[in-house]
N, CA, C and O of each residue as an XYZ file, in Angstrom:
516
protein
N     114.803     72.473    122.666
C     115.669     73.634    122.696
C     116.619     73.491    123.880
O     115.929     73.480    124.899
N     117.643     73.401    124.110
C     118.803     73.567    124.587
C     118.975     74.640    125.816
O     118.304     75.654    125.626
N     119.463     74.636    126.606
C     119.502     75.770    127.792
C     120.759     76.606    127.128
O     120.898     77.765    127.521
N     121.726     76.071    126.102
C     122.552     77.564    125.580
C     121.782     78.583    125.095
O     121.914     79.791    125.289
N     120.565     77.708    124.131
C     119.886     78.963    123.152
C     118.363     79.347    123.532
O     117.505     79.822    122.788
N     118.278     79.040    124.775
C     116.943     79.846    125.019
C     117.502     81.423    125.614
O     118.648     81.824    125.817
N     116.541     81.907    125.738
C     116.565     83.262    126.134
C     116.984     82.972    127.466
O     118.156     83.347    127.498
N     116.567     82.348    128.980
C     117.274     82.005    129.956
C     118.509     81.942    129.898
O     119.413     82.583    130.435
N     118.458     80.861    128.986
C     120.331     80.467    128.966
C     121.357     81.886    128.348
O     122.534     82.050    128.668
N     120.840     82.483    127.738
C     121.249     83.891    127.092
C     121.653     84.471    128.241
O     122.793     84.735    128.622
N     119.988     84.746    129.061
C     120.090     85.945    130.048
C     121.505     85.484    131.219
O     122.475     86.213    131.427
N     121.242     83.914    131.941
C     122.408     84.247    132.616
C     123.953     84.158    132.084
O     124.712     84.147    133.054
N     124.508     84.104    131.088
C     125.440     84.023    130.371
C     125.683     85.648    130.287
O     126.703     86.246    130.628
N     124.455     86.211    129.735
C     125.305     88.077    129.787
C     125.533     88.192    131.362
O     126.576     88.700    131.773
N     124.504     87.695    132.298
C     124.568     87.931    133.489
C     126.047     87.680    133.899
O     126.582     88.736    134.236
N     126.904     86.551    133.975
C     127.900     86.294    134.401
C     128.891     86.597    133.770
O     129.908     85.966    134.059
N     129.001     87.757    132.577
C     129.781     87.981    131.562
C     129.930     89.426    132.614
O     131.006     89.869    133.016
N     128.693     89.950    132.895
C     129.032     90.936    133.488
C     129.719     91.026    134.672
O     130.817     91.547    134.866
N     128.880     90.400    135.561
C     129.746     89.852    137.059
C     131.278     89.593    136.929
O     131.921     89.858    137.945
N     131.848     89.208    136.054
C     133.417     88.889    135.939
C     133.973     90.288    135.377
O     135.148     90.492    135.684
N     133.456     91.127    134.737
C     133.487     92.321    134.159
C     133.824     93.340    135.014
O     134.717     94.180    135.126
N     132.585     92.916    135.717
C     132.423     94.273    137.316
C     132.189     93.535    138.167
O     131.056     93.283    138.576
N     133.438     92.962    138.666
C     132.764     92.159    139.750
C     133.287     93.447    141.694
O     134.224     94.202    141.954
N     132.205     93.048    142.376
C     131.781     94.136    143.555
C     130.962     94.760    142.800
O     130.295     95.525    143.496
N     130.674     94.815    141.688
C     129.438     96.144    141.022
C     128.055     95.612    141.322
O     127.806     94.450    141.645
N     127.069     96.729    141.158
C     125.243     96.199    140.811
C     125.119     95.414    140.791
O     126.012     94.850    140.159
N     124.224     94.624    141.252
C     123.539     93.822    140.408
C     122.652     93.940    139.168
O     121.538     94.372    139.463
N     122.834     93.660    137.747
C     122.643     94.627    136.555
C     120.916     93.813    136.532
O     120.483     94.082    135.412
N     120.014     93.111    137.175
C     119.088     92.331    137.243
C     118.307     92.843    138.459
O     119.016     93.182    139.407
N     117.621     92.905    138.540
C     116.667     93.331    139.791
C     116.477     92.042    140.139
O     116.291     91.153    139.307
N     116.520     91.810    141.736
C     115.617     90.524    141.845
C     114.498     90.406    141.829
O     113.688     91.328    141.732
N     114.205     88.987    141.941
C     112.257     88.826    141.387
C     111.699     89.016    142.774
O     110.735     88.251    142.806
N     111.755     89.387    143.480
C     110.966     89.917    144.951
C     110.805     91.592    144.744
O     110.451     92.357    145.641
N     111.051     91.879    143.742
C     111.110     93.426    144.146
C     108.951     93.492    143.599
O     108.270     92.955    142.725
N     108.795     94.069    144.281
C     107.377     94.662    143.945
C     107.394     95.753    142.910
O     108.027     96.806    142.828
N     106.384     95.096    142.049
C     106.217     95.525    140.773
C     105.022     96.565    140.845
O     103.926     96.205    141.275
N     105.231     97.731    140.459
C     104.534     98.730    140.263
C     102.920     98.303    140.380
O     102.466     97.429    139.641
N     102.375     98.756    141.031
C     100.737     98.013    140.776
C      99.998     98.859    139.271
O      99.855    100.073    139.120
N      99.712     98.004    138.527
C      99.460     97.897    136.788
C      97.760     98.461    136.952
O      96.866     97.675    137.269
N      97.508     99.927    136.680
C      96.689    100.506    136.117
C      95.960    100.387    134.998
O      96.347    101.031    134.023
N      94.969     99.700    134.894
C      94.316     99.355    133.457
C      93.193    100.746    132.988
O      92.922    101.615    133.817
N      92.815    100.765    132.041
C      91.393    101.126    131.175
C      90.497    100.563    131.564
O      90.828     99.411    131.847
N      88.942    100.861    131.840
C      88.141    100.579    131.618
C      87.864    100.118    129.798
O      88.072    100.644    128.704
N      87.217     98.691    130.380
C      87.053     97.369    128.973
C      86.109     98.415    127.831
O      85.283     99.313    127.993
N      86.519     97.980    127.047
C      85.901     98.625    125.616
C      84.390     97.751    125.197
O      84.194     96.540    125.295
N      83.826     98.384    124.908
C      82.037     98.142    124.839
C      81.869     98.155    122.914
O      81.715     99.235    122.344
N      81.934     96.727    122.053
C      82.250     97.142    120.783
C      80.931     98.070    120.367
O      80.874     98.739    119.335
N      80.130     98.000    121.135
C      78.609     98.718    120.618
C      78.640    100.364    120.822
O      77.782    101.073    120.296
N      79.782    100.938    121.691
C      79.722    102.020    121.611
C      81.258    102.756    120.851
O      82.190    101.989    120.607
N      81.331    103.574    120.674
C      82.303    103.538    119.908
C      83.263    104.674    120.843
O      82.827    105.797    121.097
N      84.771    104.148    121.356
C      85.169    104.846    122.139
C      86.839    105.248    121.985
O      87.402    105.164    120.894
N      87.251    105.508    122.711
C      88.958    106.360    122.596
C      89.778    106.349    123.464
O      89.209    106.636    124.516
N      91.195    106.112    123.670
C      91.585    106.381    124.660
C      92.320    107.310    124.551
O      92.251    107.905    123.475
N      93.544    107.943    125.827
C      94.163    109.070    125.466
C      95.726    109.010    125.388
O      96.385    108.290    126.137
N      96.191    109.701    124.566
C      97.943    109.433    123.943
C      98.074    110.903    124.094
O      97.163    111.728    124.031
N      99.572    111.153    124.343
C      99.826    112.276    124.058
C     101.179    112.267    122.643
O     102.047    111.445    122.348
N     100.920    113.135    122.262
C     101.704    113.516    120.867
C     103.565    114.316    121.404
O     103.935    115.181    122.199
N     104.058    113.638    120.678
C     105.596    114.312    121.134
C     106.310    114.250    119.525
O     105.977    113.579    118.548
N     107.323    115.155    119.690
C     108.308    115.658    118.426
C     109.757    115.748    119.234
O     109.925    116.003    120.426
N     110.775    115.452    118.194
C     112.135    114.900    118.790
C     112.123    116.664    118.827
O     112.568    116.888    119.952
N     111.815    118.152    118.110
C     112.349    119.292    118.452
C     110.745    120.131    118.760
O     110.151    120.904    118.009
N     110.400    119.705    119.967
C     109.355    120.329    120.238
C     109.193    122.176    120.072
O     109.984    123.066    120.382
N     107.715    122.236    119.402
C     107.839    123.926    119.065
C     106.205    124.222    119.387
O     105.233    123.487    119.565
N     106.422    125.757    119.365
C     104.579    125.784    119.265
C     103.977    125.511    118.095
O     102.748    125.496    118.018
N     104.729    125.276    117.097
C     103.858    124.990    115.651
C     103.592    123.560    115.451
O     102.978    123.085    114.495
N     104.153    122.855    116.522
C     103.765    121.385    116.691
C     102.292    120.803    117.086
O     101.464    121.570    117.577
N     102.024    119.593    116.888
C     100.722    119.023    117.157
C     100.956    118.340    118.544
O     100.591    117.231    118.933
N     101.765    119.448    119.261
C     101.603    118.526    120.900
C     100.613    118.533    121.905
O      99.838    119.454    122.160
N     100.707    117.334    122.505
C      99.099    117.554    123.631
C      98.065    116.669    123.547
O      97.383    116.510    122.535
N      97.974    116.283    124.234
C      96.996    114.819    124.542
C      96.019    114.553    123.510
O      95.324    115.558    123.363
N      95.759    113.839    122.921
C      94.568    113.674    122.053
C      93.587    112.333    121.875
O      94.210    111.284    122.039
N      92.362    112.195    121.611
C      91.599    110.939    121.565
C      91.878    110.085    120.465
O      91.634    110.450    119.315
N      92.477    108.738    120.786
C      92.695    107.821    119.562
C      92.407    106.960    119.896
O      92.726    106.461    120.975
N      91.469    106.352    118.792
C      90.300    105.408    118.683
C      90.791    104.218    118.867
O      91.997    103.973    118.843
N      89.832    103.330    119.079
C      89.714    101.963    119.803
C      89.137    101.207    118.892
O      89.501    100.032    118.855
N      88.394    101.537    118.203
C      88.109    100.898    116.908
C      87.654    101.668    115.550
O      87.506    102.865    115.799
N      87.417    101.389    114.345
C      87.889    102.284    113.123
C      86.403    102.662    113.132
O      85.513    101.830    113.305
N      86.152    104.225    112.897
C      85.011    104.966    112.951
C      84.887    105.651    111.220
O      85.793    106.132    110.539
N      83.617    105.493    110.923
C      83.081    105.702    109.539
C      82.080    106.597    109.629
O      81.102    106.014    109.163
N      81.692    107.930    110.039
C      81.038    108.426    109.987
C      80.981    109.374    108.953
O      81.738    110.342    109.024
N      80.037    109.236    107.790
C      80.152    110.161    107.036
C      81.562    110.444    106.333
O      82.355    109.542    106.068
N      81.780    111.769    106.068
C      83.253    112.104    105.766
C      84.236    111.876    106.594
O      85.389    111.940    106.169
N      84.022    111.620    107.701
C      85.266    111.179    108.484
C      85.327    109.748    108.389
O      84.364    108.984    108.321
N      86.302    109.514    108.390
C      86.846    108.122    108.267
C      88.402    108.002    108.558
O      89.337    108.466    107.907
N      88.415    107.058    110.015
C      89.482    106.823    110.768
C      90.127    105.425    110.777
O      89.441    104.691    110.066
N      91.023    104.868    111.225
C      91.317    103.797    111.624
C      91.198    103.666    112.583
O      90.906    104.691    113.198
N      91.325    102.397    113.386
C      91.964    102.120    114.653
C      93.354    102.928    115.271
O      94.295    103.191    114.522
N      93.361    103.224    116.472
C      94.768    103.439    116.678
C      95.114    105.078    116.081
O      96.118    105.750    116.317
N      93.755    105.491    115.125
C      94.269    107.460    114.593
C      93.382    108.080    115.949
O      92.488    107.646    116.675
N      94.064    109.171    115.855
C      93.508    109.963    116.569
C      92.369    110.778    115.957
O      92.425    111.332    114.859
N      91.577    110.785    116.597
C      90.634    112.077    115.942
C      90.248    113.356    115.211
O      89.276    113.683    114.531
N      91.541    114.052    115.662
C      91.603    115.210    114.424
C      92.671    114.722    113.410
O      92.706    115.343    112.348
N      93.318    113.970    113.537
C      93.866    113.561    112.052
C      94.849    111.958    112.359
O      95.303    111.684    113.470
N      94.982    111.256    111.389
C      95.555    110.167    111.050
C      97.131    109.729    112.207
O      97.918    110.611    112.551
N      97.263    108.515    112.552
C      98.301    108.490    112.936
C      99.492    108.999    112.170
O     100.285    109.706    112.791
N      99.695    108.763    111.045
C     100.428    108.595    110.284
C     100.791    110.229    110.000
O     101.688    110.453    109.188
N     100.157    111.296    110.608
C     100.605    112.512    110.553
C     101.436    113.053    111.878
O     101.874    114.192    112.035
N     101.541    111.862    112.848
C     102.087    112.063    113.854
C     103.471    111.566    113.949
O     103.757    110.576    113.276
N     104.367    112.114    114.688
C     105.813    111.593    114.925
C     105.820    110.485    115.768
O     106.444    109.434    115.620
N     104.891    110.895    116.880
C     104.548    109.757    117.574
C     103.583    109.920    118.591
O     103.064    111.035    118.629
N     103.229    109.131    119.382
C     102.131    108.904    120.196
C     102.352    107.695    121.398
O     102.496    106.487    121.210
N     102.330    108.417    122.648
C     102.466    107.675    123.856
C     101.360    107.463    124.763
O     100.704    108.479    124.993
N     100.981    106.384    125.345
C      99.876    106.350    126.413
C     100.467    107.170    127.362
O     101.628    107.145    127.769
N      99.108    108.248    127.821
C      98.680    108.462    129.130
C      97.367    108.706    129.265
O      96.628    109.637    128.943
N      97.221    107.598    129.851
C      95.427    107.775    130.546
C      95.431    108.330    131.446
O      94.384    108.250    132.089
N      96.520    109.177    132.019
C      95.533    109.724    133.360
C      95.992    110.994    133.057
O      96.693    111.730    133.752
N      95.530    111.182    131.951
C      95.732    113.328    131.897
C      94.617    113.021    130.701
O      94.473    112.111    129.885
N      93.794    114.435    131.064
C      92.799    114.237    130.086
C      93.164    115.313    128.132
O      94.074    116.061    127.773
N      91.835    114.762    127.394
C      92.309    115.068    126.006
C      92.339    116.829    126.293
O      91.559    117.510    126.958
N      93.636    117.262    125.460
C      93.752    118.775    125.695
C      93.770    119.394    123.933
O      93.943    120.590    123.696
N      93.595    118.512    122.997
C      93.352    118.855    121.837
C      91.922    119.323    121.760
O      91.012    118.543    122.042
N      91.650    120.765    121.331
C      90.243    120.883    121.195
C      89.121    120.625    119.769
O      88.000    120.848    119.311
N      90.379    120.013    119.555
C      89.697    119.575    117.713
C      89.289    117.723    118.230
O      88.317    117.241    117.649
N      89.896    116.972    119.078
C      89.771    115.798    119.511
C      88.246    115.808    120.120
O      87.237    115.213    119.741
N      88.519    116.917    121.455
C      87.218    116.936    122.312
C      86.208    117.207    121.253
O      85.365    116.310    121.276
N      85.990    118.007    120.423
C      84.556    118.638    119.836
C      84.154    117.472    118.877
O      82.999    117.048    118.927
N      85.047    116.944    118.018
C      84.880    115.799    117.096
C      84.382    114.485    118.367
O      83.253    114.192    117.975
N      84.555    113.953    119.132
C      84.005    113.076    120.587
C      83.158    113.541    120.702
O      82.305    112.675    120.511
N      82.642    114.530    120.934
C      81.468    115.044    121.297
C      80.112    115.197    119.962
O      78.887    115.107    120.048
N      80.858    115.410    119.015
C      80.018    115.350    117.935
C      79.524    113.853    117.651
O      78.400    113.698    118.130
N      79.822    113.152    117.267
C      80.032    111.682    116.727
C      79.995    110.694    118.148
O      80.535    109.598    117.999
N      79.472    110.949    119.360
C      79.191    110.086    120.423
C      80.340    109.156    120.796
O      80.162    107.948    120.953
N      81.584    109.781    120.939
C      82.652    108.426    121.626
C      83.135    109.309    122.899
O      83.529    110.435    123.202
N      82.785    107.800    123.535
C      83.393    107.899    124.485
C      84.756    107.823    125.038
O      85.547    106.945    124.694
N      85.099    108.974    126.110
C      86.800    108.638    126.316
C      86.982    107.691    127.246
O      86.185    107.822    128.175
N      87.880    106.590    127.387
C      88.064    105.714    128.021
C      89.524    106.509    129.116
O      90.668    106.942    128.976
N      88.822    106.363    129.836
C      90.132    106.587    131.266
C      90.513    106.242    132.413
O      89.381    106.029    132.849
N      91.189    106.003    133.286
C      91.850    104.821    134.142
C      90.723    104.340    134.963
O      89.952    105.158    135.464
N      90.571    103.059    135.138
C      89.287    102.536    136.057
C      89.425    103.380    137.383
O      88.612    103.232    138.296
């Protein structure tokens, strides 16, 4: 592969497209010395227990008749009885009924249909080490 068509060769080519563009402007690149946010993980998933982490739910016209507010979505696909989830759904109902869903592990589940269903069916919530 060629230094025109790698992604490098890309990046400084917009880079110097810009610089002649705006030149005295930003630098549109951060340099690589800048210190990078220190990266918050989860505690590791245990396949023997069956556990969740936490997302919160958002809508492009947020209302109170919305499904907003943190909720438990599973880590691996749970079959209990009549419930039956995928990976990746949340607990009181299917991803796929959601607009969308963002990580935050460090606010806890505020859905009370999430918490009682966790509590029923033994999963654990996974939250920032």
């Amino acid at each position: 592969m060629s230094d025109s068509t790698s992604f490098q060769g890309t990046l400084d080519a917009m880079k110097k497209a810009y610089e002649r563009d705006h030149p005295g402007g930003p630098d549109p690149v951060p340099p690589s010395s800048t210190p990078y946010t220190e990266a918050r993980e989860l505690s590791p998933v245990d396949p023997a227990v069956p556990s969740a982490h936490v997302r919160t739910a958002y809508h492009p016209r947020q209302g109170p008749s919305m499904a907003n507010g943190e909720h438990a979505v599973l880590d691996q696909p749970l079959n209990s009885g009549r419930l039956v989830r995928d990976q990746g759904d949340a607990l009181c109902k299917p991803q796929a009924k959601f607009w969308g869903l963002y990580e935050s592990p460090d606010r806890p589940v505020s859905c009370p249909r999430c918490t009682a269903m966790a509590a029923r069916h033994g999963i654990t919530i996974r939250t920032l080490a």
